[in-house]
C-alpha positions in Angstrom: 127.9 112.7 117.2 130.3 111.7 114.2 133.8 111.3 114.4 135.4 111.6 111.0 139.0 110.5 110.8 140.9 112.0 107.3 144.1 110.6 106.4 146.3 112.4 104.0 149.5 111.2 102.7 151.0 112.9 105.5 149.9 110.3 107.9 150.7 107.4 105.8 154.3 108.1 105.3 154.9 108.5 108.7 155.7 112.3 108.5 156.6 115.1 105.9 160.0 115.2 104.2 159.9 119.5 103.9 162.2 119.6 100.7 160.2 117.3 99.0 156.8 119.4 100.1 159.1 122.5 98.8 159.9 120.6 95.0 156.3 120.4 94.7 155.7 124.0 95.1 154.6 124.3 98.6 154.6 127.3 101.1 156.5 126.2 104.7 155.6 128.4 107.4 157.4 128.4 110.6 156.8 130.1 114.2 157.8 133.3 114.7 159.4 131.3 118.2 160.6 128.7 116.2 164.0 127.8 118.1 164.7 124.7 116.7 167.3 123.5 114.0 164.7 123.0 110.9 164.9 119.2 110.3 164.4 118.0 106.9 161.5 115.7 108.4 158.8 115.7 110.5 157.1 113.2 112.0 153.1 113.2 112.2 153.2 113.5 115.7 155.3 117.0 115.7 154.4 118.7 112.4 151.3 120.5 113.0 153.2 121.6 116.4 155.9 122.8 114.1 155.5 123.8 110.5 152.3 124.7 108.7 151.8 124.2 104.9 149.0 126.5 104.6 147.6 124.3 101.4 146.9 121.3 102.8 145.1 123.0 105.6 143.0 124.2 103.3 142.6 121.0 101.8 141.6 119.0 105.2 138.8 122.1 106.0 137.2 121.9 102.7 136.8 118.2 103.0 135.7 118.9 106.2 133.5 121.2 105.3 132.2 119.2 102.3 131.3 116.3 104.5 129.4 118.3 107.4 127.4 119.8 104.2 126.6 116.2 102.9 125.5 115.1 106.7 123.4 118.6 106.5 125.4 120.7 108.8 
């Protein structure tokens, strides 16, 4: 088994500042259930829980998927 840890700038400033994530042209999905005051940050802990930005999802699978292709997956 490989574990395969991927870091993205998310994770090395702590969280995501949503404006900033907005300025740069990017989608911010919420919950439909969403009951909470929107926070202008989130912390990695909480923001897949939380918000979606549907484009760097896509980012971390293709590198995913890029990789498991490289080990012959």
């Amino acid at each position: 088994m490989v574990i395969q840890r991927i870091l993205t700038n998310l994770h090395k400033e702590g969280g995501v500042d949503i404006e900033e994530q907005r300025i740069q042209g990017a989608e911010v999905f919420y919950p439909e259930e969403f009951d909470d005051e929107i926070k202008a940050f989130y912390t990695t802990g909480e923001f897949e829980r939380r918000v979606s930005i549907p484009n760097l999802t896509k980012k971390v699978a293709g590198h995913l998927a890029t990789l498991l292709k490289q080990k012959g997956h």
